[in-house]
N, CA, C and O atoms as a GROMACS GRO file, in nm:
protein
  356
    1UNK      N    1   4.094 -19.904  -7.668
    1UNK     CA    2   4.193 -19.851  -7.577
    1UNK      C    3   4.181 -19.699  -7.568
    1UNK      O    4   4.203 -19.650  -7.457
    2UNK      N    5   4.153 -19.624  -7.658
    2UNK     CA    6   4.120 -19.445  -7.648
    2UNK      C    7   4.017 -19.444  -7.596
    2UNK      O    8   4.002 -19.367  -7.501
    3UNK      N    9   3.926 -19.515  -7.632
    3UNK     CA   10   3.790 -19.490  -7.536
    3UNK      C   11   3.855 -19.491  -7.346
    3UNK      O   12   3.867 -19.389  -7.279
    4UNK      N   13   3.881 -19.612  -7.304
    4UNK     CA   14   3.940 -19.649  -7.207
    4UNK      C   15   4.018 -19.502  -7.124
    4UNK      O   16   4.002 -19.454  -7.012
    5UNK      N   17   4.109 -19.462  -7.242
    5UNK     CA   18   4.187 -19.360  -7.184
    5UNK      C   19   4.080 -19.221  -7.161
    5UNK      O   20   4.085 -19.155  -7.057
    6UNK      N   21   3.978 -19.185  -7.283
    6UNK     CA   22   3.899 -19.074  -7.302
    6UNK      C   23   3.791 -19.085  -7.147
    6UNK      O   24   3.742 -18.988  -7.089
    7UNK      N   25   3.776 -19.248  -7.102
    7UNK     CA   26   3.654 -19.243  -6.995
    7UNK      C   27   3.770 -19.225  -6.851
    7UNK      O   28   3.719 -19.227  -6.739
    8UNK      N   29   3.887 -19.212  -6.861
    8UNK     CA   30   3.948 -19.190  -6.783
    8UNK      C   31   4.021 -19.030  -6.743
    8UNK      O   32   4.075 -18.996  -6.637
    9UNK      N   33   4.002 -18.956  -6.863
    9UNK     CA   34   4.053 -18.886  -6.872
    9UNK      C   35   3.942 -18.756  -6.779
    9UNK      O   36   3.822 -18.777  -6.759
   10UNK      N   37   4.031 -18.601  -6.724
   10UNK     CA   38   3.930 -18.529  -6.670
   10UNK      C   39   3.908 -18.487  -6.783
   10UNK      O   40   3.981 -18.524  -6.875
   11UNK      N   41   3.746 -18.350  -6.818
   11UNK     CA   42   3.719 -18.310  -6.906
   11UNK      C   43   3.780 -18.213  -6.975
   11UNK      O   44   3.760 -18.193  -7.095
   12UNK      N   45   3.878 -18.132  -6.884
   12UNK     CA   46   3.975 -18.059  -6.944
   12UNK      C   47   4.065 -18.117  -7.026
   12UNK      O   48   4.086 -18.066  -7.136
   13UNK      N   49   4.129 -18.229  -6.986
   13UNK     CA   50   4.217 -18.332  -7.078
   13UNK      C   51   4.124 -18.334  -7.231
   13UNK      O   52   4.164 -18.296  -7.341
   14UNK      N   53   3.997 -18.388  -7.196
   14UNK     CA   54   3.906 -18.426  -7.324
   14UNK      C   55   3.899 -18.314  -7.409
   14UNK      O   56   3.925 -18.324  -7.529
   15UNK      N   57   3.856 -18.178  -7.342
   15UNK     CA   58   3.849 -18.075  -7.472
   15UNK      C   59   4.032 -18.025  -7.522
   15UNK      O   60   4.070 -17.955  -7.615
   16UNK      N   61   4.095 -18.081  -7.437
   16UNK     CA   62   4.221 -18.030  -7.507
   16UNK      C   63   4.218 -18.096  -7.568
   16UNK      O   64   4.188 -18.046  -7.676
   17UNK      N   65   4.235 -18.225  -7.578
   17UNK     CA   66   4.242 -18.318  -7.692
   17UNK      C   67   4.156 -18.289  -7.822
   17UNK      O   68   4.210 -18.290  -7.933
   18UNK      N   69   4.018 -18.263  -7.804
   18UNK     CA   70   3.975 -18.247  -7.921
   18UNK      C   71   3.998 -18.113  -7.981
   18UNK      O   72   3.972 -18.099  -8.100
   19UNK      N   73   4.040 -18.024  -7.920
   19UNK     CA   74   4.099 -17.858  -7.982
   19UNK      C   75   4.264 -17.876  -7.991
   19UNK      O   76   4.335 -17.779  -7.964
   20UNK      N   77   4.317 -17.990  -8.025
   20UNK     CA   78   4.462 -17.980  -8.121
   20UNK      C   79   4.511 -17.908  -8.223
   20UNK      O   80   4.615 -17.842  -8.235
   21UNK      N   81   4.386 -17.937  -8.322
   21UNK     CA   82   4.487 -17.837  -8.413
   21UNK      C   83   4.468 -17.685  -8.394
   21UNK      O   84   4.537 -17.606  -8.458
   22UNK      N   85   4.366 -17.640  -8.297
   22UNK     CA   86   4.376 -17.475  -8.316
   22UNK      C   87   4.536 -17.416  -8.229
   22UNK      O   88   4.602 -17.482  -8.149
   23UNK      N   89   4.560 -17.300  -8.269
   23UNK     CA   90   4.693 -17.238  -8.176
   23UNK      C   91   4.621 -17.225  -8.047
   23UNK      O   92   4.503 -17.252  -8.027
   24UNK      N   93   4.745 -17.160  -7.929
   24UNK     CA   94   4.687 -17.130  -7.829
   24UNK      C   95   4.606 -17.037  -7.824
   24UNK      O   96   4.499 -17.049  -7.764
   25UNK      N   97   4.646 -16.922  -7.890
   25UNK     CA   98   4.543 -16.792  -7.906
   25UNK      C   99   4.458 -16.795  -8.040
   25UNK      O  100   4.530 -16.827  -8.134
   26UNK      N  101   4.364 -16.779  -8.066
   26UNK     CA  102   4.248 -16.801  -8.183
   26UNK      C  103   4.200 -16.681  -8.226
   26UNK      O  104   4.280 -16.591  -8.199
   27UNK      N  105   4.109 -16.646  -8.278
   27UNK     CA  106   4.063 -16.568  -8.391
   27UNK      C  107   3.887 -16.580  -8.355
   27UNK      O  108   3.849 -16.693  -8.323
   28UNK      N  109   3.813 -16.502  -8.359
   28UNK     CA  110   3.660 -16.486  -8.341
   28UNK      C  111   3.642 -16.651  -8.461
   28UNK      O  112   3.592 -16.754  -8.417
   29UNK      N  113   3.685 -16.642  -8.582
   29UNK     CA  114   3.614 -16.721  -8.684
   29UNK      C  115   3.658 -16.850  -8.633
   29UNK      O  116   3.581 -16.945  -8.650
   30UNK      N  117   3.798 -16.875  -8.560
   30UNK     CA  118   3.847 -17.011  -8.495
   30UNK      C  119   3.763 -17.064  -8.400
   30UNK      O  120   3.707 -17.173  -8.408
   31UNK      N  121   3.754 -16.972  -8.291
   31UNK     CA  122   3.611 -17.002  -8.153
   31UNK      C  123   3.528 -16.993  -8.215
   31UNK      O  124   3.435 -16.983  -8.134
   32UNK      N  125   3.453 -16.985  -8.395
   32UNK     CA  126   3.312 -17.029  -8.384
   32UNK      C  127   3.319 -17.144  -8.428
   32UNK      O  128   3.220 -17.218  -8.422
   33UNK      N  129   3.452 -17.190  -8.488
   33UNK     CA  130   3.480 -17.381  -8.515
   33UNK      C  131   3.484 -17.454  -8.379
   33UNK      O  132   3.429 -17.562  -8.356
   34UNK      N  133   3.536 -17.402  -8.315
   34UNK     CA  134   3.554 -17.462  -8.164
   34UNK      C  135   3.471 -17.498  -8.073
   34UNK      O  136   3.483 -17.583  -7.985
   35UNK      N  137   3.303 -17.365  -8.120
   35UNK     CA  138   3.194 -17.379  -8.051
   35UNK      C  139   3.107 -17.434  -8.144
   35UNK      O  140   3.001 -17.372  -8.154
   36UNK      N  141   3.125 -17.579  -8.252
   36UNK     CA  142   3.031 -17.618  -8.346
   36UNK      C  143   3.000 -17.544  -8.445
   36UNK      O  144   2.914 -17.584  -8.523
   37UNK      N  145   3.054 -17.438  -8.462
   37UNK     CA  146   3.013 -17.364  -8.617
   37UNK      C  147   2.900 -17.263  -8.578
   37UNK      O  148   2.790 -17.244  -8.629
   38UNK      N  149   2.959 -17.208  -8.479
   38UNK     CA  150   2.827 -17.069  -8.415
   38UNK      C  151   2.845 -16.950  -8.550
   38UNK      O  152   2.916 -16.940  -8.650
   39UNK      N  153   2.761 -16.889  -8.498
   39UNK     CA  154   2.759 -16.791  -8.608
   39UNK      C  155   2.867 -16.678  -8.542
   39UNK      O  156   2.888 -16.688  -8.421
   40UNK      N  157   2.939 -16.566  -8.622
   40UNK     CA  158   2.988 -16.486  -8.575
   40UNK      C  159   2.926 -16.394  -8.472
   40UNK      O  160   2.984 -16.397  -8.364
   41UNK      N  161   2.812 -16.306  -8.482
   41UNK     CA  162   2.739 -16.278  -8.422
   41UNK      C  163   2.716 -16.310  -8.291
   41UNK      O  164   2.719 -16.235  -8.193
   42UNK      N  165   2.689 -16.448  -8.297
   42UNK     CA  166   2.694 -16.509  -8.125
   42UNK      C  167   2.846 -16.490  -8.062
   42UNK      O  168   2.879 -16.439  -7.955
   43UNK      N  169   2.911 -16.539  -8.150
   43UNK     CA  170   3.118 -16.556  -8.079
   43UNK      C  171   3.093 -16.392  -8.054
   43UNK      O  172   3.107 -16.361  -7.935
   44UNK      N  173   3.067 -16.306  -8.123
   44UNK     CA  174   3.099 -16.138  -8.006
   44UNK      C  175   3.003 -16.122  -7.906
   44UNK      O  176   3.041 -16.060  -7.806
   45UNK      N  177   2.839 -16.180  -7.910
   45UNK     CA  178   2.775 -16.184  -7.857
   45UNK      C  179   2.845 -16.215  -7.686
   45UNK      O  180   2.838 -16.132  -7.595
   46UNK      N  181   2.902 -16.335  -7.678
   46UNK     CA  182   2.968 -16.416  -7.571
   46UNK      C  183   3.084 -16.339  -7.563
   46UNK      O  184   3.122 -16.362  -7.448
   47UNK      N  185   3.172 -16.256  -7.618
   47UNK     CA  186   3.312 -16.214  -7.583
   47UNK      C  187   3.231 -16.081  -7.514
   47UNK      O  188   3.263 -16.043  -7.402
   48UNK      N  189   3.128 -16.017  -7.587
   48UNK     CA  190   3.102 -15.880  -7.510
   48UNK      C  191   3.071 -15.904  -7.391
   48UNK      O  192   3.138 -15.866  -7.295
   49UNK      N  193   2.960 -15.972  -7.383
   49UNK     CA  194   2.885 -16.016  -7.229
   49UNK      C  195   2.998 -16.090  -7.099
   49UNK      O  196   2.987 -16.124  -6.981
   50UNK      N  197   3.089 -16.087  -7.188
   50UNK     CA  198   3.194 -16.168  -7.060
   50UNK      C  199   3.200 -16.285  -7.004
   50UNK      O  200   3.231 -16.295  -6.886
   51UNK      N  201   3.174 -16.383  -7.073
   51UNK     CA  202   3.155 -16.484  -7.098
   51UNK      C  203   3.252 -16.577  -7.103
   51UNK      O  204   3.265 -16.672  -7.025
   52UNK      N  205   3.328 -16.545  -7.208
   52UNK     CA  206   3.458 -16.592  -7.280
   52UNK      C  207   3.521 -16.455  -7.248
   52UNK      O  208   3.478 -16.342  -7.269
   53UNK      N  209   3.665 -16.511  -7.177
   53UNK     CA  210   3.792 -16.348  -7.151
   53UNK      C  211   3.829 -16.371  -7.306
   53UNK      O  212   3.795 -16.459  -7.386
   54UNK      N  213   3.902 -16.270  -7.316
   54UNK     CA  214   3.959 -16.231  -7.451
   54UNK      C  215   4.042 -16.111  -7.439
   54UNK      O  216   4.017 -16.030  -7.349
   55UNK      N  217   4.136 -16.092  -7.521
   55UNK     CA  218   4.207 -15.961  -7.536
   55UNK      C  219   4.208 -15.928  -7.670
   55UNK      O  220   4.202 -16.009  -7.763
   56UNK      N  221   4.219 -15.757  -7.681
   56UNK     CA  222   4.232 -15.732  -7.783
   56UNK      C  223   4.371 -15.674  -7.883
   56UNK      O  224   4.403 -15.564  -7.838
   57UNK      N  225   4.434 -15.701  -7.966
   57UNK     CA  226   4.534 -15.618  -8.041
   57UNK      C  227   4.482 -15.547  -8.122
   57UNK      O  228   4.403 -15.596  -8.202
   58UNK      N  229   4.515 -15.403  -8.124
   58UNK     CA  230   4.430 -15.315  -8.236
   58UNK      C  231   4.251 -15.338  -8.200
   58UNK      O  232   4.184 -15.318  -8.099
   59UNK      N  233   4.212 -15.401  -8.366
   59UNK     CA  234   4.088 -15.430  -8.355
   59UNK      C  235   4.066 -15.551  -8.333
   59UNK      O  236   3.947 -15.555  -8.300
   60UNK      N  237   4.097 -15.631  -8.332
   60UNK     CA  238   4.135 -15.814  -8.360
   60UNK      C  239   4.111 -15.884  -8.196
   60UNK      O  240   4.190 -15.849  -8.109
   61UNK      N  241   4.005 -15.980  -8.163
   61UNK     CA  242   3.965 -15.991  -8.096
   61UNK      C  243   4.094 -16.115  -8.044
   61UNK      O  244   4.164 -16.147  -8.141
   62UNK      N  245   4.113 -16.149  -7.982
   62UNK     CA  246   4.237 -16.267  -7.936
   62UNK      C  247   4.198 -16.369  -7.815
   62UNK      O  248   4.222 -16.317  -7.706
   63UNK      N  249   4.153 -16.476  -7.807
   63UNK     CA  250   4.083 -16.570  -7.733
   63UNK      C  251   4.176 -16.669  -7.713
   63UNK      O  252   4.170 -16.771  -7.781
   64UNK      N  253   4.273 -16.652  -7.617
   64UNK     CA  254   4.294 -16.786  -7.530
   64UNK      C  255   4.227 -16.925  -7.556
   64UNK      O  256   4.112 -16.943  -7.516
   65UNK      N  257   4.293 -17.017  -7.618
   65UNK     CA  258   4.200 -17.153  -7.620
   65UNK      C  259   4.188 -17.186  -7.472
   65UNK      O  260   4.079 -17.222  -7.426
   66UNK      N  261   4.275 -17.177  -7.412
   66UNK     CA  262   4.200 -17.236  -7.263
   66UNK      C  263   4.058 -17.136  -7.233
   66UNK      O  264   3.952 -17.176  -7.187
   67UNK      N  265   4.083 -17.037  -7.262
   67UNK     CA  266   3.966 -16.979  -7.186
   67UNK      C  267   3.843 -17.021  -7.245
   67UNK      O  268   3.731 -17.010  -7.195
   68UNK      N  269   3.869 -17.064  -7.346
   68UNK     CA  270   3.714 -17.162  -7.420
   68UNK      C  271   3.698 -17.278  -7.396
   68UNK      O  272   3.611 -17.349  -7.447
   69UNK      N  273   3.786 -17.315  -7.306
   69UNK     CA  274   3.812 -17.473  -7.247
   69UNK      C  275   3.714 -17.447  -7.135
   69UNK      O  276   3.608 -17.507  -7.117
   70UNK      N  277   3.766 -17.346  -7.059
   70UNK     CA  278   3.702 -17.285  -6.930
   70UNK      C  279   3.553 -17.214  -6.962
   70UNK      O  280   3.474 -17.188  -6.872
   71UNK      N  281   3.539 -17.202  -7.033
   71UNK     CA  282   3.370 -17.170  -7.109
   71UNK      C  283   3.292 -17.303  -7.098
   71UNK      O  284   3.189 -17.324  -7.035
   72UNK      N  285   3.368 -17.391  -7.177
   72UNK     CA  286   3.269 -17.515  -7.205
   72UNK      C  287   3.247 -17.580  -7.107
   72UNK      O  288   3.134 -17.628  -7.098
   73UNK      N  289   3.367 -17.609  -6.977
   73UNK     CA  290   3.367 -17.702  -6.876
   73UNK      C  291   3.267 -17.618  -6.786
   73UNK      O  292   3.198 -17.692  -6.715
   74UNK      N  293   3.238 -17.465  -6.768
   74UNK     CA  294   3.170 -17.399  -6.687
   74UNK      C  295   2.970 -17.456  -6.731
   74UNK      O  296   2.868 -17.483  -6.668
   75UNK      N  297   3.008 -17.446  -6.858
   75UNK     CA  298   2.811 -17.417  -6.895
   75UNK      C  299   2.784 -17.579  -6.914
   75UNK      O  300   2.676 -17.632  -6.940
   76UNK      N  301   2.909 -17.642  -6.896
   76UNK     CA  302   2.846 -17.815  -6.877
   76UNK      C  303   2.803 -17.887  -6.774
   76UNK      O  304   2.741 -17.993  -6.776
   77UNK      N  305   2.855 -17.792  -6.643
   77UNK     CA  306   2.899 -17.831  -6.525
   77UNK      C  307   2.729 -17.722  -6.482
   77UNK      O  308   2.623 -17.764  -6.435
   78UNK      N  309   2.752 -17.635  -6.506
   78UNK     CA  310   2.606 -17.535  -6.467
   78UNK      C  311   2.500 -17.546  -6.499
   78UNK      O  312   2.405 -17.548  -6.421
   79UNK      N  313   2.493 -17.556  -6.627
   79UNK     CA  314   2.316 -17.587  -6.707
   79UNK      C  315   2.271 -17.717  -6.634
   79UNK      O  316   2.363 -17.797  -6.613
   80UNK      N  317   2.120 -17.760  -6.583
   80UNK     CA  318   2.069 -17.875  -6.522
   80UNK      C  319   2.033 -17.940  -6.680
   80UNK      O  320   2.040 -17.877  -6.785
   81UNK      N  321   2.003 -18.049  -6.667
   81UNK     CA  322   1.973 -18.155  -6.785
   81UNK      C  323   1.878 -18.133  -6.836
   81UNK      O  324   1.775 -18.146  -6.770
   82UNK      N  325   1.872 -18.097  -6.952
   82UNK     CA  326   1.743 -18.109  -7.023
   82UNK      C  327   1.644 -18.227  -7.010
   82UNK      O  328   1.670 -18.348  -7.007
   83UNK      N  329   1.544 -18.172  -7.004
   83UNK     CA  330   1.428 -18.303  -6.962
   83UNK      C  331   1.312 -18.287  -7.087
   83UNK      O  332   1.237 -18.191  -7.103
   84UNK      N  333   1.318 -18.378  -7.150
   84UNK     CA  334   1.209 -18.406  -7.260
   84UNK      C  335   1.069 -18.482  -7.224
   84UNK      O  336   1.044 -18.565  -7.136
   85UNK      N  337   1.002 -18.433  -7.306
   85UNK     CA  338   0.830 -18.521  -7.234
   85UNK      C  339   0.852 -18.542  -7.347
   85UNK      O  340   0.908 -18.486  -7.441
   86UNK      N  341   0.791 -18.644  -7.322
   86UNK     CA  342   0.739 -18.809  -7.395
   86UNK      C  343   0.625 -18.799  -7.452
   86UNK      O  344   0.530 -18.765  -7.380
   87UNK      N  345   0.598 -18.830  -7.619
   87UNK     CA  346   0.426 -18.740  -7.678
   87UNK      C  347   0.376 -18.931  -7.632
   87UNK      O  348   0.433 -19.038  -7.653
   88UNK      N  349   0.268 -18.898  -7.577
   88UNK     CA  350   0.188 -19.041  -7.562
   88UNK      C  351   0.204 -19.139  -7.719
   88UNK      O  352   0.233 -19.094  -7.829
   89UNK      N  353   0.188 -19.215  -7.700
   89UNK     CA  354   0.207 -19.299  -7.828
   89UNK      C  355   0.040 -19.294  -7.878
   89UNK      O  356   0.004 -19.350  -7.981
   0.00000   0.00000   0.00000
C-alpha cells in the first residue's frame, strides 16, 4: 500500500517524505546527509556556484530544505540518462 501511494505520489511529495526528520532550515553538514553523504567541500562547492539558494546568519550557511527539494527535482528532471555500453561477453 506505500508503494501504491509513493507510485502515486508527485516527486516533490516523495523527497518531502524522505527528508522528515531534517528542520525546515538545515546546516551545510545536514544538506550533505540529504545529498547521500557529500563531502563538505562539494555542499559549499554547490551553495557558492548558485546552485542551491541559501542564506546566511553571521557566518553559518542556512539552506531551506525546500530549496534542496528544488535542487534535486531540477538535476533529475535535466541530466539525460546515463547510457552504459555493454563489454562483449
Amino acid at each position: 500500500m506505500l508503494k501504491d501511494c509513493l507510485v502515486a505520489s508527485s516527486p516533490q511529495d516523495i523527497y518531502t517524505l524522505m527528508f522528515l526528520k531534517f528542520p525546515d532550515v538545515v546546516n551545510v553538514m545536514q544538506m550533505c546527509d540529504m545529498l547521500g553523504g557529500i563531502s563538505t567541500k562539494s555542499a559549499y562547492k554547490l551553495l557558492q556556484s548558485n546552485q542551491i539558494d541559501y542564506f546566511k546568519i553571521g557566518r553559518s550557511y542556512k539552506i531551506p530544505k525546500v530549496n534542496i527539494i528544488v535542487y534535486l527535482h531540477r538535476i533529475m528532471n535535466n541530466n539525460p540518462p546515463l547510457h552504459y555500453v555493454a563489454l562483449p561477453h
